[in-house]
C-alpha positions in Angstrom: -18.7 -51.4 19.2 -16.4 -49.3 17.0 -16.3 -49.6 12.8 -13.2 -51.8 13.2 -14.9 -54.8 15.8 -17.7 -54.7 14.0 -15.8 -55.9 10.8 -13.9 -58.4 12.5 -17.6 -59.7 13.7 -19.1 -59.7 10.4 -16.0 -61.9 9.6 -16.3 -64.5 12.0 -12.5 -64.2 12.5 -9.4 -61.7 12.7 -9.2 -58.7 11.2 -6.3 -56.3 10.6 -6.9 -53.1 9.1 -4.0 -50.6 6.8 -3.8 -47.1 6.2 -2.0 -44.8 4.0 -2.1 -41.0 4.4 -0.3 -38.3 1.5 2.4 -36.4 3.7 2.6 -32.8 4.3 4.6 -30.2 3.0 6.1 -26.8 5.3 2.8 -25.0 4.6 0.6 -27.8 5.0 -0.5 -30.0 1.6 -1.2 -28.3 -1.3 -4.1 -27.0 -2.7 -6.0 -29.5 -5.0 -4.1 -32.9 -3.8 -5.9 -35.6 -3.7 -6.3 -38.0 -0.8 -6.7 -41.5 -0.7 -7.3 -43.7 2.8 -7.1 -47.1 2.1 -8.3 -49.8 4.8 -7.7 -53.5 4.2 -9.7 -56.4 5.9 -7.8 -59.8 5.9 -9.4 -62.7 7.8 -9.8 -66.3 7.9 -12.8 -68.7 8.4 -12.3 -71.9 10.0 -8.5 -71.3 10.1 -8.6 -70.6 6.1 -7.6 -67.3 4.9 -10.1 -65.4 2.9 -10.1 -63.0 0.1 -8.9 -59.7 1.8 -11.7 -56.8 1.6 -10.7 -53.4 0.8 -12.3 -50.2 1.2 -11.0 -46.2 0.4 -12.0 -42.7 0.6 -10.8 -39.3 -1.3 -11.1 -36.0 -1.3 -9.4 -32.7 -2.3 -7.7 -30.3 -0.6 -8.7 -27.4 0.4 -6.6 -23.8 -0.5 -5.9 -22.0 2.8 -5.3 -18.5 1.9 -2.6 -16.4 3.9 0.3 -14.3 3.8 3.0 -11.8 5.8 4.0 -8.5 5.2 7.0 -7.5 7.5 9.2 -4.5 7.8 12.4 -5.0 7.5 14.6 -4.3 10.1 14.8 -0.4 11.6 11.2 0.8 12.6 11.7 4.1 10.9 13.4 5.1 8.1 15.7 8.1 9.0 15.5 10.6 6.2 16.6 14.1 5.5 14.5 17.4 4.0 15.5 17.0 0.4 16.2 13.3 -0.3 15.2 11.5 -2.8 14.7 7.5 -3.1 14.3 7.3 0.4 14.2 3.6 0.7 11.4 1.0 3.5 11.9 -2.7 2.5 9.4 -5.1 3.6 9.6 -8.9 3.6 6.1 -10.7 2.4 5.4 -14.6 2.5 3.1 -16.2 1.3 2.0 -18.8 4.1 -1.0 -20.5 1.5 -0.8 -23.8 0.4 -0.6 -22.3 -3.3 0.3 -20.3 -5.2 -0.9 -16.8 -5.3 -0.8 -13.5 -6.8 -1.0 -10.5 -4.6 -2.3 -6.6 -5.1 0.3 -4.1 -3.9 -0.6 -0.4 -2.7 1.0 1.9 -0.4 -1.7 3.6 1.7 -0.1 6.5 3.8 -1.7 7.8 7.1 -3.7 11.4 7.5 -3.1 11.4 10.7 1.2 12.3 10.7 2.7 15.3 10.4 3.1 14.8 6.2 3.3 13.1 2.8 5.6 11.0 1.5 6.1 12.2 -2.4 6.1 10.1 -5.7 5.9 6.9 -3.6 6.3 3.8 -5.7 7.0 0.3 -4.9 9.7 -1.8 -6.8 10.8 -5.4 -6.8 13.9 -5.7 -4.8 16.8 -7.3 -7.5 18.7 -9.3 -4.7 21.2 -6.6 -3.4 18.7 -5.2 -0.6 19.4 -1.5 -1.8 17.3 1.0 -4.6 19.6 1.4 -7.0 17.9 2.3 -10.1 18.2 -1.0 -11.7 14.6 -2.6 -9.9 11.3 -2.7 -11.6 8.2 -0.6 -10.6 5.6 -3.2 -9.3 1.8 -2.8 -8.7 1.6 -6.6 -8.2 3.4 -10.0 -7.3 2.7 -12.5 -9.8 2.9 -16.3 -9.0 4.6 -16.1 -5.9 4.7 -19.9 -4.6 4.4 -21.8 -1.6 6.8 -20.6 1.3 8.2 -18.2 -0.5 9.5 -14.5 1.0 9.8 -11.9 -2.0 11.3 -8.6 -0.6 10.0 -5.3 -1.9 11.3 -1.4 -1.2 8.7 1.3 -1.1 10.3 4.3 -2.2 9.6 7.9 -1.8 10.6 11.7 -2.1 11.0 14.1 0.9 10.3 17.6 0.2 13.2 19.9 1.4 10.4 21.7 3.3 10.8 19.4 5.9 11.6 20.0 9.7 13.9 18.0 12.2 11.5 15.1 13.9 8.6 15.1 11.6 7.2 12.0 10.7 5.3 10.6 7.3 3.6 7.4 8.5 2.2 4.4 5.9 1.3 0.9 5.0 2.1 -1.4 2.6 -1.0 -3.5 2.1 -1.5 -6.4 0.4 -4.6 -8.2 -1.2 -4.9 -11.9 -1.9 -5.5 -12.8 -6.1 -5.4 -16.2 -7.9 -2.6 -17.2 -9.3 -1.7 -19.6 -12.2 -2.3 -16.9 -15.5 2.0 -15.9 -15.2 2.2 -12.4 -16.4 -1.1 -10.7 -15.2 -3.1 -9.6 -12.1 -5.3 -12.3 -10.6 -9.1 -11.9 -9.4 -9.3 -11.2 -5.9 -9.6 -14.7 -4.1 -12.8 -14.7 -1.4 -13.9 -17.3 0.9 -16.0 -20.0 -0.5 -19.5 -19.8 1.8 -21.4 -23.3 2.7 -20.7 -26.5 4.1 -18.0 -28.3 2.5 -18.3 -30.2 -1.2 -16.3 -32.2 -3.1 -14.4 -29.1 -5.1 -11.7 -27.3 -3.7 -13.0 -24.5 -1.8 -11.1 -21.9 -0.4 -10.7 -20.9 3.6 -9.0 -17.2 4.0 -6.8 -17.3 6.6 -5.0 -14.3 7.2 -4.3 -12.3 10.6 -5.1 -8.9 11.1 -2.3 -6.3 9.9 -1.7 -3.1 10.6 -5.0 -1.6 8.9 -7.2 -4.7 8.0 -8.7 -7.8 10.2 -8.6 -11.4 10.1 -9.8 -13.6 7.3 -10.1 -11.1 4.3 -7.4 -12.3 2.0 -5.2 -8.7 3.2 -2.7 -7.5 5.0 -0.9 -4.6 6.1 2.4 -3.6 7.9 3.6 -0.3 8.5 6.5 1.6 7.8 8.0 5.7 8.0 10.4 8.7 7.1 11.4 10.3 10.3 13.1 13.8 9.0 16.2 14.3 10.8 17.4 17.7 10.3 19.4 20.8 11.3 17.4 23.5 13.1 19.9 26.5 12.7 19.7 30.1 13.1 21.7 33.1 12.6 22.5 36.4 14.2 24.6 39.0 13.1 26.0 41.8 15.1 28.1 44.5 15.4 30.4 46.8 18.3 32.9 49.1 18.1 35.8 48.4 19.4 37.6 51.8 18.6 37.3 55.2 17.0 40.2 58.0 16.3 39.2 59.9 19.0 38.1 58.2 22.1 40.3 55.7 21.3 38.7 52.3 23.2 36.8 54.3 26.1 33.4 54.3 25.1 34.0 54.4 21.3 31.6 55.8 18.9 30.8 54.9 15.3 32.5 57.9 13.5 35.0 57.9 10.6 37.9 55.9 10.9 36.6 53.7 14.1 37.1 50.0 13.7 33.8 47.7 13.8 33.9 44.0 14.7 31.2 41.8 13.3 30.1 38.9 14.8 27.8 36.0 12.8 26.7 33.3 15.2 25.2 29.8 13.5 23.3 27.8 16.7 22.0 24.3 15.6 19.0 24.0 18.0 19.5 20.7 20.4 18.0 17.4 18.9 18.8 18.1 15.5 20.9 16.4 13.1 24.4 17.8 12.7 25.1 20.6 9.9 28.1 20.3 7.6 29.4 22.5 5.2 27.5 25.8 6.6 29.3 28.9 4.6 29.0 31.9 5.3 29.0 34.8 2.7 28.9 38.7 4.0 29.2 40.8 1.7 31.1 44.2 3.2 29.3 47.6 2.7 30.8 50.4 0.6 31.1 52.6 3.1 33.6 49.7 5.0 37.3 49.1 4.3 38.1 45.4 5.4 40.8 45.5 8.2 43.3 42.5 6.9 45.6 42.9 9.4 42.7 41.3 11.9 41.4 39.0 9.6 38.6 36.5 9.9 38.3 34.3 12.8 36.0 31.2 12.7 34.6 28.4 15.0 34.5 30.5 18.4 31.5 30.4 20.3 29.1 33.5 21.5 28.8 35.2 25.0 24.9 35.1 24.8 24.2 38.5 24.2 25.4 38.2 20.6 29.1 39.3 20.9 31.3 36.8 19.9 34.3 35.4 22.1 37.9 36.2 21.2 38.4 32.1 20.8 38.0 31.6 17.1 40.9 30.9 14.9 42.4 32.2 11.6 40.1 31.2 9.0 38.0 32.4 5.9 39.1 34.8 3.0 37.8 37.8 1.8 37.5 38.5 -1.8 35.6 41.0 -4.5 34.2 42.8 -1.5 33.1 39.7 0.6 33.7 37.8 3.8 33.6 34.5 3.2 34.1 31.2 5.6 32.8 27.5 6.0 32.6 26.2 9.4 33.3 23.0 10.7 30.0 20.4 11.4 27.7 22.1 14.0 26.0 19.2 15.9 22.8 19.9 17.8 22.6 21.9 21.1 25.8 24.1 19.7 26.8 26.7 17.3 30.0 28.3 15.8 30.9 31.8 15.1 32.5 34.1 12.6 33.8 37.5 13.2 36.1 40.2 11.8 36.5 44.2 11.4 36.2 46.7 9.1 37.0 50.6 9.1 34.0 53.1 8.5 35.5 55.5 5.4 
């Protein structure tokens, strides 16, 4: 016979029973409610309605400890050798049914190909972007219930840098107590033994990307993927004629016109150059022939002679070649070449 019969028994007549329950909030109830079941007896004897009998129970509720840290959006962070503020934003809830404080630390792997420099975390100011204006975080403080607070870890990348390496780390977080606004809480643990009447605390957080389940932290990683040019450069020279032999088999003698050639390859994968200048400053012992001029943007015949396909471009001044290219992608170059008379 179940609880409820045997009241109705005890009675000697009906018996209907009532209860009331506290409803739950998005993250379940929160932390330190109290609830109360109430169960009411009514009944009658000999057809005559008795004084109802009323019983309850209460107890607190437990703090169930958990949070997420996600990266946000791309799974890398493209990058190039020489940037600075080089922004990874991650996303972090706190799924508890309180309010907690969490530890911040940026742990980066040694296991990539380098380090990230003067990596800091900052508090993201709404806008999604590092902008200057954010403020330089170690911690969370109070974050309640439900709530997703964005963050940007944000680093340096040495110009030393080459196209496709990678700097790999994590953002880890560690569970504190909240409720002191303005300062780091104590590091929240598991409360051991059987249940009591205080509220006790259950960690229940999932494993992240360097840490396992139920220790109050949790990681997610991020990384800079350098995306660079890989160019090189080679410079050569023929002559193309000389004041005696004219163009048959021409030899470097006074008065016999040189062509140099100045290839710029951008090795395939890499990211595209702009802006590539050349400078070449002429020898002494050179006259510049202006009636040729400088041709640009032409391509090489893979022995390091440059085709007759470039175009009018470039300027020579105070004894120097000079001339920007246009954007080299990767997997193709662009050449500059001219002449000059040896005095």
């Amino acid at each position: 016979m179940n609880s409820r019969s045997k009241i109705a028994a005890l009675a000697a007549g009906t018996a209907m029973i009532a209860m009331q329950t506290a409803p739950a909030v998005a993250e379940g109830t929160s932390a330190g409610t109290t609830i109360t079941n109430t169960a009411t007896v009514d009944y009658r004897v000999g057809g005559v309605d008795q004084t109802e009998i009323v019983a309850s129970d209460s107890f607190d509720v437990d703090r169930k400890v958990n949070f997420v840290i996600a990266r946000v959006s791309d799974p890398t962070t493209t990058v190039v050798p020489g940037q600075t503020n080089a922004v990874i934003a991650f996303d972090i809830t706190n799924l508890s049914n309180a309010t907690i404080d969490l530890g911040l630390v940026v742990n980066q792997s040694g296991s990539d190909d380098f380090d990230a420099d003067n990596v800091a975390i900052y508090l993201d100011d709404g806008n999604g972007t590092f902008d200057g204006t954010e403020t330089a975080i170690t911690f969370l403080d109070e974050i309640p219930e439900d709530q997703t607070v964005r963050v940007l870890v944000v680093a340096n990348i040495a110009l030393t840098h080459t196209n496709g390496e990678v700097a790999s780390l994590v953002l880890s977080g560690t569970a504190g107590e909240g409720g002191a606004a303005g300062s780091q809480g104590a590091v929240i643990t598991s409360t051991a033994g059987a249940n009591t009447a205080g509220v006790e605390t259950v960690l229940a957080d999932g494993a992240g990307a360097d840490d396992g389940t139920n220790d109050g932290v949790f990681g997610a990683g991020g990384s800079y993927t350098v995306s660079a040019a890989t160019l090189d450069v080679t410079k050569t020279s023929r002559v193309i004629s000389d004041p005696v032999n004219n163009t048959a088999n021409p030899k470097a003698i006074p008065g016999a016109t040189i062509e140099y050639c100045v290839t710029v390859g951008n090795a395939a994968g890499s990211a595209t150059a702009t802006n590539v200048t050349i400078t070449d400053p002429l020898p002494g012992d050179l006259t510049f022939d202006a009636v040729f001029g400088i041709r640009i943007n032409g391509t090489s015949d893979g022995s390091g002679n440059c085709n007759a396909d470039g175009v009018t471009g470039g300027s020579f001044s105070a004894g120097s070649v000079t001339a920007t290219l246009d954007d080299i992608p990767g997997n193709d170059e662009r050449t500059v070449y001219f002449r000059a008379t040896i005095n």
